[in-house]
PDB file of N, CA, C and O in Angstrom:
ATOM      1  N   UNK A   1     121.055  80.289 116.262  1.00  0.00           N
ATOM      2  CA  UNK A   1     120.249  80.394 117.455  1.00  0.00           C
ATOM      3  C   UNK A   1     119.513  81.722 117.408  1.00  0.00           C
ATOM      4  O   UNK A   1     120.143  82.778 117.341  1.00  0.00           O
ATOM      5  N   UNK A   2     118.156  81.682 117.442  1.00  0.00           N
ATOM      6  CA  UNK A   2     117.958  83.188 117.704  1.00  0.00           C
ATOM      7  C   UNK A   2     117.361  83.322 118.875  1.00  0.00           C
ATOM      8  O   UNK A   2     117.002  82.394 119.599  1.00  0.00           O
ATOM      9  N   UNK A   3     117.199  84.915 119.163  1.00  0.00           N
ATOM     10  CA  UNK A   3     116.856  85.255 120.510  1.00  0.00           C
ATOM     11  C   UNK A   3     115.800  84.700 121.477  1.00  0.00           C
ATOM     12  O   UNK A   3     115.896  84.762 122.703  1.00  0.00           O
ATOM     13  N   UNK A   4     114.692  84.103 120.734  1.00  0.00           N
ATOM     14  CA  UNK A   4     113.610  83.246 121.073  1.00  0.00           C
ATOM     15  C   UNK A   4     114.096  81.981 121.868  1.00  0.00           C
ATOM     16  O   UNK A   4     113.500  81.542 122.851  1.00  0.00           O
ATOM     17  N   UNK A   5     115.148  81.487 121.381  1.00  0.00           N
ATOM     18  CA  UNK A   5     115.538  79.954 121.234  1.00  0.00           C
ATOM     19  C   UNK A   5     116.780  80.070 122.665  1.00  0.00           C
ATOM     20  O   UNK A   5     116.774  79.111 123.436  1.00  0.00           O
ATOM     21  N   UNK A   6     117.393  80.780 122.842  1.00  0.00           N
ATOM     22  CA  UNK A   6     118.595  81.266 123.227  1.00  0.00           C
ATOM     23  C   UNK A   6     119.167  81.526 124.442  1.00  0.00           C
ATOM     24  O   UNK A   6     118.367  82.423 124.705  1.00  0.00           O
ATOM     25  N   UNK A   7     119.863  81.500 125.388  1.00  0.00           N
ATOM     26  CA  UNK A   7     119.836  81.418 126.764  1.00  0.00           C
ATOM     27  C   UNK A   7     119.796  83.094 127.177  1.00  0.00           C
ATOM     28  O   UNK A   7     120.313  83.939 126.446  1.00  0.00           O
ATOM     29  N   UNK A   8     119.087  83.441 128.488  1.00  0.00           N
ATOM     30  CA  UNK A   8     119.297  85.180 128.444  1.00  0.00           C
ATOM     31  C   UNK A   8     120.794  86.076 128.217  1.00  0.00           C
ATOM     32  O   UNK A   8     120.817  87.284 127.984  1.00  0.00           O
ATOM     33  N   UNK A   9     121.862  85.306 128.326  1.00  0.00           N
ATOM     34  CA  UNK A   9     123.240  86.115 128.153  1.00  0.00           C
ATOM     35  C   UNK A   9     123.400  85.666 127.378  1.00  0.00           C
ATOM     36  O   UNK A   9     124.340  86.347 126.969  1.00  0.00           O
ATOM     37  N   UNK A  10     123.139  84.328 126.056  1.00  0.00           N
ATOM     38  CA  UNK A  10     123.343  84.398 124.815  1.00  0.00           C
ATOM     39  C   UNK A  10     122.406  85.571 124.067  1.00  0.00           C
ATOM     40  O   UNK A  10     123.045  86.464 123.509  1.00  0.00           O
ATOM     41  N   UNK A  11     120.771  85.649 124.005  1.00  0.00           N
ATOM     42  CA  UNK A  11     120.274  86.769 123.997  1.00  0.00           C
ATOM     43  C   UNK A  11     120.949  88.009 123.575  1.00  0.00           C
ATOM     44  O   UNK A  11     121.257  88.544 122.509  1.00  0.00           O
ATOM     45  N   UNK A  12     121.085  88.324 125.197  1.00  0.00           N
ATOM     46  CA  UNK A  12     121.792  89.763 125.271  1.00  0.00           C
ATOM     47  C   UNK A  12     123.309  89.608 124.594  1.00  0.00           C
ATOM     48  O   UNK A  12     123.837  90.600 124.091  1.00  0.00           O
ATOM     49  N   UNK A  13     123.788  88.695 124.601  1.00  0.00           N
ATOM     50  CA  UNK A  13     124.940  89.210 123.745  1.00  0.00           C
ATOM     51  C   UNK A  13     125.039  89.222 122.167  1.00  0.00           C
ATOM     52  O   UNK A  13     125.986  89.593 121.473  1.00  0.00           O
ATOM     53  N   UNK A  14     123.727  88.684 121.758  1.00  0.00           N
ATOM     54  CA  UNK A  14     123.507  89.208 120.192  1.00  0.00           C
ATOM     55  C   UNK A  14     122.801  90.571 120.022  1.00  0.00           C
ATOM     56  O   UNK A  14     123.024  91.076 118.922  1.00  0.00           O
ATOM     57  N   UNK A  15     122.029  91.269 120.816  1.00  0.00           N
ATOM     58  CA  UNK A  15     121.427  92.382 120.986  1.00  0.00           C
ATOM     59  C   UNK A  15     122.756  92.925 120.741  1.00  0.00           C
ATOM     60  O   UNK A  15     123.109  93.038 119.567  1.00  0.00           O
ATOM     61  N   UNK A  16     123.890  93.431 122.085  1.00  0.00           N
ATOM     62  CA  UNK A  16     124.936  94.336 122.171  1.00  0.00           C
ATOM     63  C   UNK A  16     125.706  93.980 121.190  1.00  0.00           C
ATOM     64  O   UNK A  16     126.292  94.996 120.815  1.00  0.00           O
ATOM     65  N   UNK A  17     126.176  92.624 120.261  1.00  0.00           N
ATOM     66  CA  UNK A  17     126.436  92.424 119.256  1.00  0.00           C
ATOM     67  C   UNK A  17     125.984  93.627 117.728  1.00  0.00           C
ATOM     68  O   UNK A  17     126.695  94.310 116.992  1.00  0.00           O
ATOM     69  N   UNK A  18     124.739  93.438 117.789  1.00  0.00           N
ATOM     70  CA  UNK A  18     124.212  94.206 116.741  1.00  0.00           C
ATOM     71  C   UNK A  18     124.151  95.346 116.922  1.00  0.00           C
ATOM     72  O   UNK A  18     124.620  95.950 115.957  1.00  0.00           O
ATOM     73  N   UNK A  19     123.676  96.212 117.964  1.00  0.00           N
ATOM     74  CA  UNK A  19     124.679  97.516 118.583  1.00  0.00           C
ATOM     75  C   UNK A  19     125.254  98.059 118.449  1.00  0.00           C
ATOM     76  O   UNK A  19     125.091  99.257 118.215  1.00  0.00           O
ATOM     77  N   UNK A  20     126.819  97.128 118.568  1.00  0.00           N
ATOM     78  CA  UNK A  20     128.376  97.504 118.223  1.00  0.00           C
ATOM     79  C   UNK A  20     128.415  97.485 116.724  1.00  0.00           C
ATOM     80  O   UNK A  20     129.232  98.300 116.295  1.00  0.00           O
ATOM     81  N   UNK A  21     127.705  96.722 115.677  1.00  0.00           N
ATOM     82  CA  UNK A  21     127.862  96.541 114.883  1.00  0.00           C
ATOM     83  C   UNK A  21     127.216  97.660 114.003  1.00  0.00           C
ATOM     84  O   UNK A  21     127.893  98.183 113.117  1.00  0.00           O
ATOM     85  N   UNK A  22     125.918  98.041 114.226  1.00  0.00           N
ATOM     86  CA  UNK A  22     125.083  98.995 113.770  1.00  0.00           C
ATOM     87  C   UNK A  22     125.880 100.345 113.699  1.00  0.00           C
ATOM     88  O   UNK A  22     126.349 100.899 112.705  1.00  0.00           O
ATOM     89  N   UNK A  23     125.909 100.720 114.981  1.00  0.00           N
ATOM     90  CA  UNK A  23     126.260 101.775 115.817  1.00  0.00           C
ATOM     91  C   UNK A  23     127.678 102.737 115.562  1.00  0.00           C
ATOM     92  O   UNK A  23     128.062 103.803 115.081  1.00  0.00           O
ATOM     93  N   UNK A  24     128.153 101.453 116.298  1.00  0.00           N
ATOM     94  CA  UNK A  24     129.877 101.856 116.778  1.00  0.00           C
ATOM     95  C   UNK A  24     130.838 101.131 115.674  1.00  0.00           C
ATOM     96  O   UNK A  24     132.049 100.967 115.820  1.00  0.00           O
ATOM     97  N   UNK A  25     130.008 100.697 114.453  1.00  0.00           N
ATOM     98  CA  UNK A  25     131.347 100.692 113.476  1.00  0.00           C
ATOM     99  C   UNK A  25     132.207  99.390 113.530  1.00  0.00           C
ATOM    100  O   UNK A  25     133.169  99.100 112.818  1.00  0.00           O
ATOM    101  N   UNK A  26     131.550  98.566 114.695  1.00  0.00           N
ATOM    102  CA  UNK A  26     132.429  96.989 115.023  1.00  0.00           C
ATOM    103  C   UNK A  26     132.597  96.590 113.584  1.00  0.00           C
ATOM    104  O   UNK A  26     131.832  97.029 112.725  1.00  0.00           O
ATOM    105  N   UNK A  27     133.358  95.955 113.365  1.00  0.00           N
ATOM    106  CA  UNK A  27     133.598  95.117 111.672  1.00  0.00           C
ATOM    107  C   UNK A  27     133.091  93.922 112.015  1.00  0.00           C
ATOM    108  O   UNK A  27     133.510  93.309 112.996  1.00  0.00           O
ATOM    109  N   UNK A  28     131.785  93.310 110.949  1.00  0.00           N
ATOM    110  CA  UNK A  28     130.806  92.495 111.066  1.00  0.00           C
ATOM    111  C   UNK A  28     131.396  90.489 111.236  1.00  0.00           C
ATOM    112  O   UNK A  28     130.813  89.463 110.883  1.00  0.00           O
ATOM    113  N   UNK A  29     132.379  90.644 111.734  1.00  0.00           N
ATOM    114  CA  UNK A  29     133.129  89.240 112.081  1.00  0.00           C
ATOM    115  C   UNK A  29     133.168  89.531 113.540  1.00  0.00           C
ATOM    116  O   UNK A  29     133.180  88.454 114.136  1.00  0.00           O
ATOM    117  N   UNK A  30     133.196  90.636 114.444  1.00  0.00           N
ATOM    118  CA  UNK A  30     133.139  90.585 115.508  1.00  0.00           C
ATOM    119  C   UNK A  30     132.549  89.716 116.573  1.00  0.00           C
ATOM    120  O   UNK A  30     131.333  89.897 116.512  1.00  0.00           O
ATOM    121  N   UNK A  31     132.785  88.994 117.369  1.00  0.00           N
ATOM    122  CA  UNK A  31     132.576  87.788 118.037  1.00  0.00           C
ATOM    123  C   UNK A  31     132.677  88.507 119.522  1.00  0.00           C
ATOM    124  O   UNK A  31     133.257  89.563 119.776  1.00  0.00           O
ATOM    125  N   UNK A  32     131.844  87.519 120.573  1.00  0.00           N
ATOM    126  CA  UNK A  32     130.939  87.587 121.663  1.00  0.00           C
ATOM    127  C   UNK A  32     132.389  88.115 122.694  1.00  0.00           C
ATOM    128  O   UNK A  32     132.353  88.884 123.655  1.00  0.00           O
ATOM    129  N   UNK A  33     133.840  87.268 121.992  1.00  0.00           N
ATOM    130  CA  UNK A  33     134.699  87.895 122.461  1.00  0.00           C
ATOM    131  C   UNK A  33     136.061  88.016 122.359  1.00  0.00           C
ATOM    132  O   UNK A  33     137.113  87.686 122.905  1.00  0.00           O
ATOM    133  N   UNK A  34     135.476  88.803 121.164  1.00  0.00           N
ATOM    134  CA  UNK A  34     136.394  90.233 120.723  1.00  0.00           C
ATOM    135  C   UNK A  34     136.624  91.053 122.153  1.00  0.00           C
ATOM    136  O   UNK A  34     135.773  91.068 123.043  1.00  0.00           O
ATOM    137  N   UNK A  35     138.211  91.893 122.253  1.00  0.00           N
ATOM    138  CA  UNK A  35     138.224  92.827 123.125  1.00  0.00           C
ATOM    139  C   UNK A  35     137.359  94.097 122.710  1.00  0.00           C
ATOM    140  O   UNK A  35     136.942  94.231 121.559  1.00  0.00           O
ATOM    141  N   UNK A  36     137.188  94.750 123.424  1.00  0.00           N
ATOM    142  CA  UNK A  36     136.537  96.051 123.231  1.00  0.00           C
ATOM    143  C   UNK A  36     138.248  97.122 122.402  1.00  0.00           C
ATOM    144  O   UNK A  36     138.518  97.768 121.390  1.00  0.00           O
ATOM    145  N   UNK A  37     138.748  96.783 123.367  1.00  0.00           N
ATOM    146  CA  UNK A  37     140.221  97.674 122.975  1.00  0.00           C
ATOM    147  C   UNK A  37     140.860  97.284 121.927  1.00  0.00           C
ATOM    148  O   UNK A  37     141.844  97.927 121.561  1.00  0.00           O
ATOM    149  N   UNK A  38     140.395  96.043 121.160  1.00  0.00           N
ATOM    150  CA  UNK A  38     141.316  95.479 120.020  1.00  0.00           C
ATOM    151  C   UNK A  38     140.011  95.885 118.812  1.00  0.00           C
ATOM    152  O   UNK A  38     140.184  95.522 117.649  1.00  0.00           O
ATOM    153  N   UNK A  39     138.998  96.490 119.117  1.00  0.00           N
ATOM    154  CA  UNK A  39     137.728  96.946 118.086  1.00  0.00           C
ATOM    155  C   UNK A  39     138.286  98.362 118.103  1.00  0.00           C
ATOM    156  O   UNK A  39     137.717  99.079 117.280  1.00  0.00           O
ATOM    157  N   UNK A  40     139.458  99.109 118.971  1.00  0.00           N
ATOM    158  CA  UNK A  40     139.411 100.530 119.010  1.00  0.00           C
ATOM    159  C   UNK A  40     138.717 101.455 120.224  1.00  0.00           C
ATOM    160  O   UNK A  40     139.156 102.584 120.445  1.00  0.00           O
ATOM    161  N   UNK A  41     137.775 100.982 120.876  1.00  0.00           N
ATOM    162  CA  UNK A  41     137.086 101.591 121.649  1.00  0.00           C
ATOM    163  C   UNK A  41     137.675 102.047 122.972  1.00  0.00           C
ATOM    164  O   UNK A  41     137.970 101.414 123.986  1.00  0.00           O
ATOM    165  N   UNK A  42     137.773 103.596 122.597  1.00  0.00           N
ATOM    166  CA  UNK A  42     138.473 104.143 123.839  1.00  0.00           C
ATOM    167  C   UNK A  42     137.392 104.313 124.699  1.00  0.00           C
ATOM    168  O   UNK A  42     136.307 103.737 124.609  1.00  0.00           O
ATOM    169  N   UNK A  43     137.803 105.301 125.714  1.00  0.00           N
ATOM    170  CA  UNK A  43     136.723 105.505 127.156  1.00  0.00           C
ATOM    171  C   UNK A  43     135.515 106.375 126.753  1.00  0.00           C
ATOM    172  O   UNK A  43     134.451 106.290 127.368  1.00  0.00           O
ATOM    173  N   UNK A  44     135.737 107.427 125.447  1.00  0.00           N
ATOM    174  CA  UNK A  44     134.598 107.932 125.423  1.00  0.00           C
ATOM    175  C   UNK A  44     133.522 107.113 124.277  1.00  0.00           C
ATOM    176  O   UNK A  44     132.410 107.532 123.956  1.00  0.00           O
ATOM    177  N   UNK A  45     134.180 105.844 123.769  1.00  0.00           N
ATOM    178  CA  UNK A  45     133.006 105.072 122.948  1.00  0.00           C
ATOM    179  C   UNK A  45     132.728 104.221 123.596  1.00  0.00           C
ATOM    180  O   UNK A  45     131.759 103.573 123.201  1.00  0.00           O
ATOM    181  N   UNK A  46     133.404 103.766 124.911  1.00  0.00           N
ATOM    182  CA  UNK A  46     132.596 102.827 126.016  1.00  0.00           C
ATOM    183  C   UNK A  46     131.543 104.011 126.640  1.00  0.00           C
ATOM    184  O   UNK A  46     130.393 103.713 126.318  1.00  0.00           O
ATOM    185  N   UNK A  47     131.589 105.120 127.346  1.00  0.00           N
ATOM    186  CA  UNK A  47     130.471 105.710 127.333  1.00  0.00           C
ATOM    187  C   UNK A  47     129.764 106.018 126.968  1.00  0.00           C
ATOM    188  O   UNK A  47     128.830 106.375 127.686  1.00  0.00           O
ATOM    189  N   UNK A  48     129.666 106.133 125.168  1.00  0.00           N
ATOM    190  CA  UNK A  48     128.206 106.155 124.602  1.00  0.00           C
ATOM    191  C   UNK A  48     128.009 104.964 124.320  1.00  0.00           C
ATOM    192  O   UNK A  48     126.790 104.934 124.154  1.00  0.00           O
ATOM    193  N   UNK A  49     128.297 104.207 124.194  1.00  0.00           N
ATOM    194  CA  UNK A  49     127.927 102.280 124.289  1.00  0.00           C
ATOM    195  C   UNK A  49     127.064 102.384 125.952  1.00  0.00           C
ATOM    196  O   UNK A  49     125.898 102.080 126.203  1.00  0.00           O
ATOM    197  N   UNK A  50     128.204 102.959 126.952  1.00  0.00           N
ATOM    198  CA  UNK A  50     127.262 102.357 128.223  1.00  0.00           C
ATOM    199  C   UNK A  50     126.087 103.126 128.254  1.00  0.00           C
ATOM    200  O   UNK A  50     125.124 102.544 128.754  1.00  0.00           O
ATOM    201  N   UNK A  51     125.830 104.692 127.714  1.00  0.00           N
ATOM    202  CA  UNK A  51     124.528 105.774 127.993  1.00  0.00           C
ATOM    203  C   UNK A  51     123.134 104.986 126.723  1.00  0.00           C
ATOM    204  O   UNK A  51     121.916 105.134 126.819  1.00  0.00           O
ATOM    205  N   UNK A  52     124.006 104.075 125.497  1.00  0.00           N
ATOM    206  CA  UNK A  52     123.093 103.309 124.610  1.00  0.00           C
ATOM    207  C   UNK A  52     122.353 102.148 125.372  1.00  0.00           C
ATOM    208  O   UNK A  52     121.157 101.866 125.305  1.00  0.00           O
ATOM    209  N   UNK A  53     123.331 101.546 126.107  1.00  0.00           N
ATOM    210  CA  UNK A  53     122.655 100.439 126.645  1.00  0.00           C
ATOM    211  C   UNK A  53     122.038 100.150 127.966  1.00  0.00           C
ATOM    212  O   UNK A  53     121.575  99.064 128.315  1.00  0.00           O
ATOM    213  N   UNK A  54     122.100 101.612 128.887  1.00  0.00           N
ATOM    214  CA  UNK A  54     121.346 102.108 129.514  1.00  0.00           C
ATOM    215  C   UNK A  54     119.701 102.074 129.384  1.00  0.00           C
ATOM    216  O   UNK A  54     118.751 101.574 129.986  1.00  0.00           O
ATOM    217  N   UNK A  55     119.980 103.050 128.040  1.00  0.00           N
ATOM    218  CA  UNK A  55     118.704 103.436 127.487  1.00  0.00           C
ATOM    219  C   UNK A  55     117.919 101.775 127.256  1.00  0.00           C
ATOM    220  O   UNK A  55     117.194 101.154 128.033  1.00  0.00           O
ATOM    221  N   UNK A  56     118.274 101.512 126.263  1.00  0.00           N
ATOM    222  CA  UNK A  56     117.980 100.399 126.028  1.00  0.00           C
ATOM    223  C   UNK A  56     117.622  99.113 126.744  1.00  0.00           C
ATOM    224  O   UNK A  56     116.702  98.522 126.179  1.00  0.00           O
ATOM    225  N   UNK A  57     118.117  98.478 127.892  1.00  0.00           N
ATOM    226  CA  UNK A  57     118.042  97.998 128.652  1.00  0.00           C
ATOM    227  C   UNK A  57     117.072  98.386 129.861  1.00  0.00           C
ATOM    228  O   UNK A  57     116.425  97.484 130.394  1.00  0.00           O
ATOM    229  N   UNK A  58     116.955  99.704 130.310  1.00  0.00           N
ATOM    230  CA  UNK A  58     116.573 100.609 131.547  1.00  0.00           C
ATOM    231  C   UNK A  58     117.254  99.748 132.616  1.00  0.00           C
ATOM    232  O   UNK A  58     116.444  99.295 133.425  1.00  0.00           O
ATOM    233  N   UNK A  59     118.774  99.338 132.872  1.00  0.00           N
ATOM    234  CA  UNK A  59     119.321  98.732 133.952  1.00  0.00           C
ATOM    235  C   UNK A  59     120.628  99.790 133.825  1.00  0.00           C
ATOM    236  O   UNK A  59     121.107  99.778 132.691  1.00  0.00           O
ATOM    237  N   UNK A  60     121.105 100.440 134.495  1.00  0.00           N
ATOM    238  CA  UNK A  60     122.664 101.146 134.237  1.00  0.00           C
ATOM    239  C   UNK A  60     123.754  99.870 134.143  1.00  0.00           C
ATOM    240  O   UNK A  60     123.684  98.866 134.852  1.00  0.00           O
ATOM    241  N   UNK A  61     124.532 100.062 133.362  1.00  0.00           N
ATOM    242  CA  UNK A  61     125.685  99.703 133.310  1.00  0.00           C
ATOM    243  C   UNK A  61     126.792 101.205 132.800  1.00  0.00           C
ATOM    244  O   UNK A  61     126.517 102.173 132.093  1.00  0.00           O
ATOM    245  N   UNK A  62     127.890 100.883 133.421  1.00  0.00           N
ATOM    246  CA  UNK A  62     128.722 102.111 133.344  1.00  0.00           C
ATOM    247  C   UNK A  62     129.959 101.605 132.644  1.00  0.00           C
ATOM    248  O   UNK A  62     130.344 100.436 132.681  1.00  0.00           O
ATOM    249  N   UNK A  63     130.660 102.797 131.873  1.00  0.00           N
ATOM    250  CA  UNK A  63     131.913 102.672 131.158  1.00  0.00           C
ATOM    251  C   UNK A  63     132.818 102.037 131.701  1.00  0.00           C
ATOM    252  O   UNK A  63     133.493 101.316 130.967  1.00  0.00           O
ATOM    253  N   UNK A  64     133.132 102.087 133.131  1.00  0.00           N
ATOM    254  CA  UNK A  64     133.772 101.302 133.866  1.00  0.00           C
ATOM    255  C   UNK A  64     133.325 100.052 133.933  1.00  0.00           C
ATOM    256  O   UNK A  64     134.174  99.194 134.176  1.00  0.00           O
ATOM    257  N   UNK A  65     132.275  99.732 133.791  1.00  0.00           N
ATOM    258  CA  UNK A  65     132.100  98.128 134.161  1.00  0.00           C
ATOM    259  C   UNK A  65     132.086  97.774 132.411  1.00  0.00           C
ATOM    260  O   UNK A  65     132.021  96.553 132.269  1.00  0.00           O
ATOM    261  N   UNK A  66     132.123  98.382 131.296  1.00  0.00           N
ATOM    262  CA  UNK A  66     132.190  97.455 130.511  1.00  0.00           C
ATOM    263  C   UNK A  66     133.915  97.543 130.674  1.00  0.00           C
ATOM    264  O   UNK A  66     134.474  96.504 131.023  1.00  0.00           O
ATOM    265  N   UNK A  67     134.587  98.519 130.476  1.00  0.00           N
ATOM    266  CA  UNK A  67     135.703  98.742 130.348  1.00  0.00           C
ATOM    267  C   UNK A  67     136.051  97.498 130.964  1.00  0.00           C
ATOM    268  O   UNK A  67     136.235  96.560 130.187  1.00  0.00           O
ATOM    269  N   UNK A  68     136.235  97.193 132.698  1.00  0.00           N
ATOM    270  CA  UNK A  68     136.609  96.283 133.085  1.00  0.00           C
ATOM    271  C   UNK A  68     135.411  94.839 132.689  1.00  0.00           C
ATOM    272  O   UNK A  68     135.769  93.818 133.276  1.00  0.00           O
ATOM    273  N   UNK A  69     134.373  94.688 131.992  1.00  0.00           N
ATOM    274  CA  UNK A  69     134.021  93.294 131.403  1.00  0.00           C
ATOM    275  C   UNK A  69     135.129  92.691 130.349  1.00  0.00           C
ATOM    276  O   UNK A  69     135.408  91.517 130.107  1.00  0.00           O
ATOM    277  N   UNK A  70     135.826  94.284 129.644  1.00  0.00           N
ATOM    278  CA  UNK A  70     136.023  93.937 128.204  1.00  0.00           C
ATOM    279  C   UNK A  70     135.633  93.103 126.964  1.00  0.00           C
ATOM    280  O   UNK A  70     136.080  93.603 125.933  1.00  0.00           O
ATOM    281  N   UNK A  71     134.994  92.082 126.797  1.00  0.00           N
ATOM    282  CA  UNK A  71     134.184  91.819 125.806  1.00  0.00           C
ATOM    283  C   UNK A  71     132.625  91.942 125.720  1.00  0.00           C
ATOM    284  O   UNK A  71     132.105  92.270 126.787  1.00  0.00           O
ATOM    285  N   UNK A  72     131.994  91.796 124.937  1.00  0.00           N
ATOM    286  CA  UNK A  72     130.897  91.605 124.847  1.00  0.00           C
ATOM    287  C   UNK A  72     130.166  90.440 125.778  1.00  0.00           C
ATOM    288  O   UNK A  72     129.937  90.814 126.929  1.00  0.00           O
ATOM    289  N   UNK A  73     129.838  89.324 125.510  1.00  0.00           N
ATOM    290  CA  UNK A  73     129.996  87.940 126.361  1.00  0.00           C
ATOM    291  C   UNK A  73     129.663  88.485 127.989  1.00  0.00           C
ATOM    292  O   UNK A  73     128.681  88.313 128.712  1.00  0.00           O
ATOM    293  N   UNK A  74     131.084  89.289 128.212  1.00  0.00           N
ATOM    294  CA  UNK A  74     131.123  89.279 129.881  1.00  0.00           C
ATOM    295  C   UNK A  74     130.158  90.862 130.064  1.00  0.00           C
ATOM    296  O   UNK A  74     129.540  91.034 131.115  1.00  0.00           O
ATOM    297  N   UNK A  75     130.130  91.604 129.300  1.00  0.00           N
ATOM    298  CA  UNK A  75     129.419  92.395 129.168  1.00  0.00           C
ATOM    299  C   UNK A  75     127.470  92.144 129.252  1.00  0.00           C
ATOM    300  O   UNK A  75     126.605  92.594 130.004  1.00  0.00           O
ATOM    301  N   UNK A  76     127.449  91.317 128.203  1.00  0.00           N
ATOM    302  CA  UNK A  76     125.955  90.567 128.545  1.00  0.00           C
ATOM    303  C   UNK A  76     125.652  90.064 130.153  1.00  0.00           C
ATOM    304  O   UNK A  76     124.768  90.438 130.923  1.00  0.00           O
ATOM    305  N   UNK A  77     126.622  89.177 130.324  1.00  0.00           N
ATOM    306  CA  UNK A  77     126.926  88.589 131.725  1.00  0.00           C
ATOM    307  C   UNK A  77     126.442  89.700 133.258  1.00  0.00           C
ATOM    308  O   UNK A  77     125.648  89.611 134.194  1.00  0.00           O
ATOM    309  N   UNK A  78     127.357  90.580 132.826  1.00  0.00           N
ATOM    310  CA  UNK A  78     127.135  91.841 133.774  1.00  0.00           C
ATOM    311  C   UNK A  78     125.718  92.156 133.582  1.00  0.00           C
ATOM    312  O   UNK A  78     125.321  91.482 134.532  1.00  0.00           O
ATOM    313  N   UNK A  79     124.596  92.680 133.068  1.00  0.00           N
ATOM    314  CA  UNK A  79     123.380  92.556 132.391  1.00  0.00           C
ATOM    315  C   UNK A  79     122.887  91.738 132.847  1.00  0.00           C
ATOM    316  O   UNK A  79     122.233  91.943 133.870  1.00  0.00           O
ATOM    317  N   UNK A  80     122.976  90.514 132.319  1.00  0.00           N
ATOM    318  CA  UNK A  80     121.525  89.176 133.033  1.00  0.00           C
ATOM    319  C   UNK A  80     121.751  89.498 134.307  1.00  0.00           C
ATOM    320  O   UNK A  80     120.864  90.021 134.982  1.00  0.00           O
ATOM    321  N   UNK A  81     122.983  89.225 134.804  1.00  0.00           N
ATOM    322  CA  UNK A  81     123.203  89.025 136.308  1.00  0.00           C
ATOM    323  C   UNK A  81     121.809  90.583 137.648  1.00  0.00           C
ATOM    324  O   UNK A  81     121.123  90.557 138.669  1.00  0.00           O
ATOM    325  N   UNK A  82     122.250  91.580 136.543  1.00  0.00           N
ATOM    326  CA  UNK A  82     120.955  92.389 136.857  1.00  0.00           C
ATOM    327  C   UNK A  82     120.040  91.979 136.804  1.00  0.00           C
ATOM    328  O   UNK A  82     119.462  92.554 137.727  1.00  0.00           O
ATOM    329  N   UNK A  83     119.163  91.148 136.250  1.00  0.00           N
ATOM    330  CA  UNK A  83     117.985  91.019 135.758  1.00  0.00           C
ATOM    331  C   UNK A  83     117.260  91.149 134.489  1.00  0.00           C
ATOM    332  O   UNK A  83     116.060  90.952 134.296  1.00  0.00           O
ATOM    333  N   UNK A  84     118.804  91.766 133.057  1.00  0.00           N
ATOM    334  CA  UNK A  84     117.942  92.212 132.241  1.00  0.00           C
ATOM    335  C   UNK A  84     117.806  91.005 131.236  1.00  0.00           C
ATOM    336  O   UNK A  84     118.682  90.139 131.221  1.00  0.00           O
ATOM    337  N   UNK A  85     116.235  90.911 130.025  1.00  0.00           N
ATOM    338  CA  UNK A  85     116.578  90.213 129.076  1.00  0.00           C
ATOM    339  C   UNK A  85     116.699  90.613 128.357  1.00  0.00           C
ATOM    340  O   UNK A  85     116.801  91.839 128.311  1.00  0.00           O
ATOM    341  N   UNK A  86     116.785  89.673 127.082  1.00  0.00           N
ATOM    342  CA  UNK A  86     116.434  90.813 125.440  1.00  0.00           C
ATOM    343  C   UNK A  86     115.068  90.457 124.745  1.00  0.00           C
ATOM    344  O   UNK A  86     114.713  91.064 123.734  1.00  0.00           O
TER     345      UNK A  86
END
């Protein structure tokens, strides 16, 4: 499916997919939902994940709200539900 084709929280959860993957070191089998805490990601790599996808997005999402999304998936979720696409 690509992003063209794709529903907006499928979308966004291949964006923050590639992200985690680029970025933060995710190991490239990582799935929409994987925990954040079973990838390693303590509170200060959910905050540069949330100050990345801030930027990126221009919608805030905060360490706390991914923290409590915990995966990716519900993470996107949190996102559309704002308004954002990819």
């Amino acid at each position: 499916m690509t992003t063209a084709t794709a529903t907006p929280v499928a979308a966004l959860t291949e964006v923050i997919l590639d992200v985690l993957v680029t970025k933060y070191e995710a190991p490239a089998g990582t799935t929409p939902d994987t925990e954040f805490e079973r990838l390693g990601y303590d509170s200060l790599v959910l905050v540069e994940v949330a100050v990345d996808l801030t930027r990126r997005f221009g919608v805030e999402i905060t360490d706390d709200e991914l923290h409590q999304a915990g995966t990716t998936a519900k993470a996107a979720r949190v996102l559309a539900d704002r308004g954002v696409r990819a």
